[in-house]
C-alpha positions in Angstrom: 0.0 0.0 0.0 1.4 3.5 -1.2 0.2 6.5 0.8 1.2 9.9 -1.3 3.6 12.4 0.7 0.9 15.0 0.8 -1.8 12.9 2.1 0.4 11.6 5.0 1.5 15.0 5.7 -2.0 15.7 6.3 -2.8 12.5 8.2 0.1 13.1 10.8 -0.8 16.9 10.9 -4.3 15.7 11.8 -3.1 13.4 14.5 -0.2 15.7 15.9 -3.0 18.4 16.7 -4.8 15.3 18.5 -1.9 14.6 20.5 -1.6 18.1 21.3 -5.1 19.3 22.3 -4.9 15.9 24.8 -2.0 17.0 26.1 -1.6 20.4 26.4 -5.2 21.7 25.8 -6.2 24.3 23.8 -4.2 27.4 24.5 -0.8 25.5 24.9 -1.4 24.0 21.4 -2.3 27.1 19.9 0.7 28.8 21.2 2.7 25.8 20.2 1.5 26.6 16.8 1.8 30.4 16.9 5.4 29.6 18.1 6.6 28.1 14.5 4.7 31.1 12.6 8.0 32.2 9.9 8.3 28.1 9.4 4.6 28.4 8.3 5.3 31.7 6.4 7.9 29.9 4.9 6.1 27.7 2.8 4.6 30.5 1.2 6.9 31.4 -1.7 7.7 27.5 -1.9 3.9 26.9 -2.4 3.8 29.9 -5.3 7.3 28.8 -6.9 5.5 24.8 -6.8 2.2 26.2 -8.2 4.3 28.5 -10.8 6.2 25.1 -11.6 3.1 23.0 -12.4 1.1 25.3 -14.5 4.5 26.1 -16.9 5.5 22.3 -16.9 1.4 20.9 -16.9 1.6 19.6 -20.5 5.3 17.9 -20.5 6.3 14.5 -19.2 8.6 14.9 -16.4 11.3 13.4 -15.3 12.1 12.4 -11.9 15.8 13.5 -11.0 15.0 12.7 -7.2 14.2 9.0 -7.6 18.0 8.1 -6.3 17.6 10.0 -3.5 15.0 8.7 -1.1 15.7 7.6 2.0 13.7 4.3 3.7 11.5 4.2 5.9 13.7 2.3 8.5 16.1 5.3 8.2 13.6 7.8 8.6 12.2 6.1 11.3 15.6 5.8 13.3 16.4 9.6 12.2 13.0 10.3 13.8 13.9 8.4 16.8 17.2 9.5 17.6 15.8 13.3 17.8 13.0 11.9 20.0 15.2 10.7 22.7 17.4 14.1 22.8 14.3 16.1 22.6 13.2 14.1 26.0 16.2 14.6 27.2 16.9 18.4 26.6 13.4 19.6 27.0 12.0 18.1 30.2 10.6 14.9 29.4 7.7 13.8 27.4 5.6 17.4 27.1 8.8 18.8 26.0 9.6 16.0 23.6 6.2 16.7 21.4 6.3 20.0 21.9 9.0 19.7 19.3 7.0 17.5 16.4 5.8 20.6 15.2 9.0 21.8 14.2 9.4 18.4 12.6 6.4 18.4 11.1 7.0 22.0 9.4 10.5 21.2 8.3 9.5 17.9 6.5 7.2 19.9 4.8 9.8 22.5 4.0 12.1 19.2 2.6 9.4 18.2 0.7 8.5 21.3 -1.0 12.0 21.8 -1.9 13.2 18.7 -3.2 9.7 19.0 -5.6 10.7 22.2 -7.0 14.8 21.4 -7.4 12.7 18.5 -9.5 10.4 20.6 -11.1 13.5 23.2 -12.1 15.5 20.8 -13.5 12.9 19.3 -15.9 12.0 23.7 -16.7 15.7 23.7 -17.7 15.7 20.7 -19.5 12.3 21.5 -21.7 12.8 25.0 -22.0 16.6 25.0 -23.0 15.6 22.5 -25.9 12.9 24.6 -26.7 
């Protein structure tokens, strides 16, 4: 079973804000989340350079130049688990430890958007420079 990148984004997103509001309640979440606010604006321009990519490249078949580089899941999952256990160590234990996925959560996203749009550059240079 595949699940797309976007659509576990969402997913986790979805159950990170559960986790949260258990935890913390509502104002601690929502300062949590204010807390992050120039990661958020951050996707911004990556969001309008991703959109401006797929409307210019809609009609051409694209290559993937990223198909090399993907890391497993067992190496994600370790990645993920090593900052887990400093995070409970350097921020107090397990409040301070998911206070943290956030940050995680924004800079994957982040990752994600840029690795798309070095893709989606390359292929622009590639079809536009043969054009």
């Amino acid at each position: 079973m595949y699940i797309s990148p976007r659509s576990l984004f969402v997913l986790t997103f979805i159950s990170m804000v559960t986790v949260y509001l258990y935890v913390f309640g509502h104002e601690k979440t929502v300062e949590i989340i204010k807390a992050e606010y120039l990661m958020f604006l951050a996707l911004i321009p990556l969001s309008f350079i991703s959109i401006f990519f797929k409307i210019k490249l809609k009609d051409y078949q694209l290559t993937n130049f990223n198909r090399n580089s993907n890391l497993s899941f067992k190496t994600t999952v370790l990645f993920f688990l090593a900052f887990q256990v400093y995070d409970y160590i350097s921020y107090d234990g397990f409040e301070g430890m998911i206070s943290q996925w956030i940050l995680y959560w924004v800079m994957g996203l982040i990752a994600l958007l840029l690795i798309e749009n070095i893709n989606f550059y390359k292929n622009y240079k590639l079809i536009y420079k043969n054009s």
